[in-house]
N, C-alpha and C positions, 0 to 999 in steps of 0.2 A: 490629836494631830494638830501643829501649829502652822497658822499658815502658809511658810516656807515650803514645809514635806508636804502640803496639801498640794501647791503649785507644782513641785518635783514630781508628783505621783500621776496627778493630772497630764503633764506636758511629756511624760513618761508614756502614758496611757495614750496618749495622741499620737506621737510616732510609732506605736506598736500598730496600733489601727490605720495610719496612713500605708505604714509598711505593706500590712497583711492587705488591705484595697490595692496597693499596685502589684502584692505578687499573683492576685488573680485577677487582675487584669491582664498581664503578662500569660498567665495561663489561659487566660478566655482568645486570647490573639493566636494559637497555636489553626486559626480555620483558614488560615489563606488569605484574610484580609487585610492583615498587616501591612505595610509598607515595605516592614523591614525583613519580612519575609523572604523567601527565595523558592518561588513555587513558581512553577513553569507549567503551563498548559499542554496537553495532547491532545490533541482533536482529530479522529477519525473517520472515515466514511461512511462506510459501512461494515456491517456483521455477516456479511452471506458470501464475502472471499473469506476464505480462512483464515488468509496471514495476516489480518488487522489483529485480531484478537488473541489468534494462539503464540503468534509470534514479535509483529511489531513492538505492540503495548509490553509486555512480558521484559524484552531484549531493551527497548530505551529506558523502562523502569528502573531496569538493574546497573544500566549504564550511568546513567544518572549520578544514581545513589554510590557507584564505584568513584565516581569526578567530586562529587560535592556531597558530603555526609549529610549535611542539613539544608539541603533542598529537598525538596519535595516534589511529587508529579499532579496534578488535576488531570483527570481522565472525561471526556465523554465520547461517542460515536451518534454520529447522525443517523445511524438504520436508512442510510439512503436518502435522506428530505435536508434539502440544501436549505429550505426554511429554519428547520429543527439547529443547522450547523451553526445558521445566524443567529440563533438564540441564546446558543453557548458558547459561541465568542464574547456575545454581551456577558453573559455569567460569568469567564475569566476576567473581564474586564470588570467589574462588579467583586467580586471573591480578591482582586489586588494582585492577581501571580505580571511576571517580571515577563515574561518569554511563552509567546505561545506558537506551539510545532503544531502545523496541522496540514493534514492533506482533504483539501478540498473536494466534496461534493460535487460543485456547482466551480470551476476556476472563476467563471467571469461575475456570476452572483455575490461570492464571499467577496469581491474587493471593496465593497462600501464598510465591509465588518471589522477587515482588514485597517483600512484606513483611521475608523475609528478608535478602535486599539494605539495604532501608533499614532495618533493624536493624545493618546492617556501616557503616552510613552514607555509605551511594549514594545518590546522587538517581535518579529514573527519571522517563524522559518520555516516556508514550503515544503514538504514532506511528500515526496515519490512524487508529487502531481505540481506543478507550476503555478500555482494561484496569481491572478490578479492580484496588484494594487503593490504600496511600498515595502516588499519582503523584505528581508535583510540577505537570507542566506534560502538557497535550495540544493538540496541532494534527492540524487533519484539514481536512476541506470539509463542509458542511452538507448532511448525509446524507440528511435527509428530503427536502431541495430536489433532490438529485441524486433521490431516487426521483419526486418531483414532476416532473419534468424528464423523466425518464424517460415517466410517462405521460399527459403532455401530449402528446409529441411522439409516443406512440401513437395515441393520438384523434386529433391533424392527419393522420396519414397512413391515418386510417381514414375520414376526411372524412363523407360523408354516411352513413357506414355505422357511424358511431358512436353506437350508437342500443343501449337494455337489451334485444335482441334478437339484436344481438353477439354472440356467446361466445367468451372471450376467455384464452388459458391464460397462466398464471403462473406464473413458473416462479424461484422465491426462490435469496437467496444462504443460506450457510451458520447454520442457528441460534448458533451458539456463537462467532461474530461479530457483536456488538453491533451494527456496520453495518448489517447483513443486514434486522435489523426497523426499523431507522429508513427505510431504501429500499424497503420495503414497507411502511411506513405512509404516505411521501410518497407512492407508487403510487395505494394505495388512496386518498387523500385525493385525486388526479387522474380516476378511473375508474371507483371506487364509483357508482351511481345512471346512470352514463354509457353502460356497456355491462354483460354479465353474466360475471363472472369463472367460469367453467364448469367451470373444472380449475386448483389451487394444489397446487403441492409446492415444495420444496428441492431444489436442485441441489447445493446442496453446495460452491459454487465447481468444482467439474468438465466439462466437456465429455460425460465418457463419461456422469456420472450425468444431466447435464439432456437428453442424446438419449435415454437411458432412459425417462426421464421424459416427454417428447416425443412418445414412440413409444405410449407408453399412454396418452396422450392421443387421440391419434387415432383409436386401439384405438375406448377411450370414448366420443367425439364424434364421429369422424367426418371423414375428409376434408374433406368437403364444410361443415361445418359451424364449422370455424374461421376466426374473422377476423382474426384476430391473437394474437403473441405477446409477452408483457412476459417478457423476460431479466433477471437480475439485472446480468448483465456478457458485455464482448467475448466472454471464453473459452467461458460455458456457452451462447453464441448459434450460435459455430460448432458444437456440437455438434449446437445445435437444426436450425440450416440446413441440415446434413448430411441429418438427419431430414426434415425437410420435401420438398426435391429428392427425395431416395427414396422418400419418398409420393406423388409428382405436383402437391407444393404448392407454390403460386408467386405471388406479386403479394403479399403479405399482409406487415402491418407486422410488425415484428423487434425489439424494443427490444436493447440495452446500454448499456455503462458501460465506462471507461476509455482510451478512442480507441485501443486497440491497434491494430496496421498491419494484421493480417490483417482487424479490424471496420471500417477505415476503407475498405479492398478490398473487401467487402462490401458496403459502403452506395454504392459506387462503382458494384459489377456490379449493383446493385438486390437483392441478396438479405438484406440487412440494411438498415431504414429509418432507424435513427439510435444515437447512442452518447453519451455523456456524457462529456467532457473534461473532467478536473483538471488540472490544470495541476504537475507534479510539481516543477518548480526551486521555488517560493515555498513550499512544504510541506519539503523536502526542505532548504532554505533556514533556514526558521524554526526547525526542528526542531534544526539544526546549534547557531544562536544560542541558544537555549534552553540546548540543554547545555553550550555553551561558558560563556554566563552562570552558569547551574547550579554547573559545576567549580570558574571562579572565585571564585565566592561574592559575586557580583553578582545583584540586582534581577536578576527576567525583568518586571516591572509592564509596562514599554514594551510587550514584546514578545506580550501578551495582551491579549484583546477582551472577553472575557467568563468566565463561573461553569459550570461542569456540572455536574451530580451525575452520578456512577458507579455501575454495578448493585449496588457494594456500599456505596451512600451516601457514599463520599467525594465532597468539594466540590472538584475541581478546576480549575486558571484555565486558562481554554482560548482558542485561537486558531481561527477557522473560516472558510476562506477560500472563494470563490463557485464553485462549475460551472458550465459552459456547456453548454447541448444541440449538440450537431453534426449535421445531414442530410448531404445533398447539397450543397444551395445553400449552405453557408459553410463548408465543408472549405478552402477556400483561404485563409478569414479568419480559421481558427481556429490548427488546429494544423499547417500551413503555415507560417502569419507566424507562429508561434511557434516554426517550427523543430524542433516534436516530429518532424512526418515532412515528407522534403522529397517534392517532384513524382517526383523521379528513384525516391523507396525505393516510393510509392504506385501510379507509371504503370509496371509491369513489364509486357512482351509482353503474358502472361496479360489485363492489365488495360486495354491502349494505348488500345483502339477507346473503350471507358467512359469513359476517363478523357477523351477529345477529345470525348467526349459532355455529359459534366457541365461541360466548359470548364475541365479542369487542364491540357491542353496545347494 
């Protein structure tokens, strides 16, 4: 081989091997750290309401993926620990994603985490719960209306017995959830003057703490002396109804929130009087477009209705979409025909004879 073709073969031999180094370096970038990536963050709260997992996550996945082929989702949930959320903010921030959707834990905690994201130059968009600090964009449902909602449809099923001689337990979502006081100030703007709210605590969003809660109430007041109870949501109601049954308590309203399957079975066998439906694809939906706009660096204008101010003064453009109250009588017109729960997940054995009572089968 003479020099020439040795050089040719060589230099030949060199760009085959720089090639083949950048095509898997290009393969090794496919984890989210890229730049040029287009990976958007989820961040959610907790695992013990159902709709974070079986539905939120699931329904922006797909949304996503419908908007923008080659984006991708980062998923984690905090299990409740606003510490844990701050950890995986830093990890989106760290992994390179463009956009992180989260609903906050802790609203007033996450804004330091918050900040420092959009300091790396992330967009963030509040998801159901309001977060502190510079969001870009939040959508939820009209929170005060879901608590209004809520105790309206306590009063109806309190009928003639709704009266400030009532006494009526209260039983809140979590303070450190921005939600929590908007749904208890729509409560009280429902119930104040109406009946006499006798016993308020927080639950916590738990089960175990609002039958805690529940139990010292009765302590307090009395079996006999309760006429109802206003829930924050499905989960802390089952805890309450547990409580109730063990005390010999029975017939008396039940509020929630979220149309969970187990509170839709409940208002079914009569042990829970009603629940508040969102509607999770148009949330879950918006949310998606938002960030997909977001990443692109497109207008969300369209995609927004109105201005909020945040507990730490930021002006953010919000989208607020309607709840519906749910009984008995329109479980089939609600989240039926909307396919949240079919007859077959609601009418289980446990439930058959209710459910041919209320007219689902």
């Amino acid at each position: 081989m003479n020099a020439m073709m040795r050089r040719v073969v060589i230099g030949t031999a060199a760009v085959s091997m720089a090639l083949s180094v950048a095509a898997c370096g290009k393969a090794g970038d496919d984890s989210g750290s890229s730049s040029s990536d287009k990976t958007i963050g989820l961040l959610l709260p907790d695992s013990v309401t159902a709709r974070y997992e079986k539905f939120d996550k699931p329904l922006f996945e797909a949304k996503v993926k419908a908007l923008c082929s080659d984006c991708s989702v980062q998923y984690a949930n905090a299990a409740g620990d606003a510490a844990k959320q701050a950890q995986q903010v830093s990890n989106m921030i760290t992994k390179g994603v463009k956009v992180i959707v989260i609903s906050a834990q802790d609203s007033a905690a996450i804004k330091s985490s918050i900040q420092k994201a959009v300091d790396k130059g992330i967009k963030v968009v509040a998801y159901d719960r309001l977060a502190q600090g510079p969001v870009s964009a939040y959508v939820s449902f009209d929170n005060e209306k879901v608590g209004q909602l809520q105790g309206e449809a306590l009063l109806t099923a309190l009928g003639s017995k709704a009266t400030t001689a009532s006494k009526v337990v209260m039983i809140n979502g979590d303070d450190a959830d921005p939600n929590a006081a908007q749904f208890k100030a729509g409560a009280h703007k429902a119930l104040d003057g109406k009946v006499t709210i006798a016993y308020e605590q927080s639950g916590l969003w738990k089960d175990t703490v609002a039958a805690q809660k529940m139990s010292a109430a009765i302590t307090q007041l009395g079996a006999k002396n309760i006429a109802g109870v206003y829930a924050a949501n499905d989960g802390m109601a089952g805890g309450i109804a547990t409580v109730l049954k063990g005390a010999g308590i029975s017939g008396i309203p039940l509020t929630g929130q979220d149309a969970e399957l187990a509170g839709i079975q409940r208002i079914v066998a009569g042990t829970q009087s009603s629940t508040v439906y969102k509607a999770y694809k148009p949330e879950a939906d918006t949310a998606a477009e938002l960030a997909v706009n977001l990443l692109n660096g497109k207008s969300i204008d369209s995609l927004t209705t109105t201005t909020l101010t945040s507990g730490s003064g930021d002006k953010v453009p919000s989208t607020l979409l309607t709840p519906v109250s749910v009984t008995k009588a329109n479980i089939a017109d609600t989240v039926v025909k909307d396919k949240l729960w079919s007859v077959a997940d609601i009418c289980t054995t446990e439930f058959a004879a209710a459910c041919k009572t209320a007219g689902l089968q």
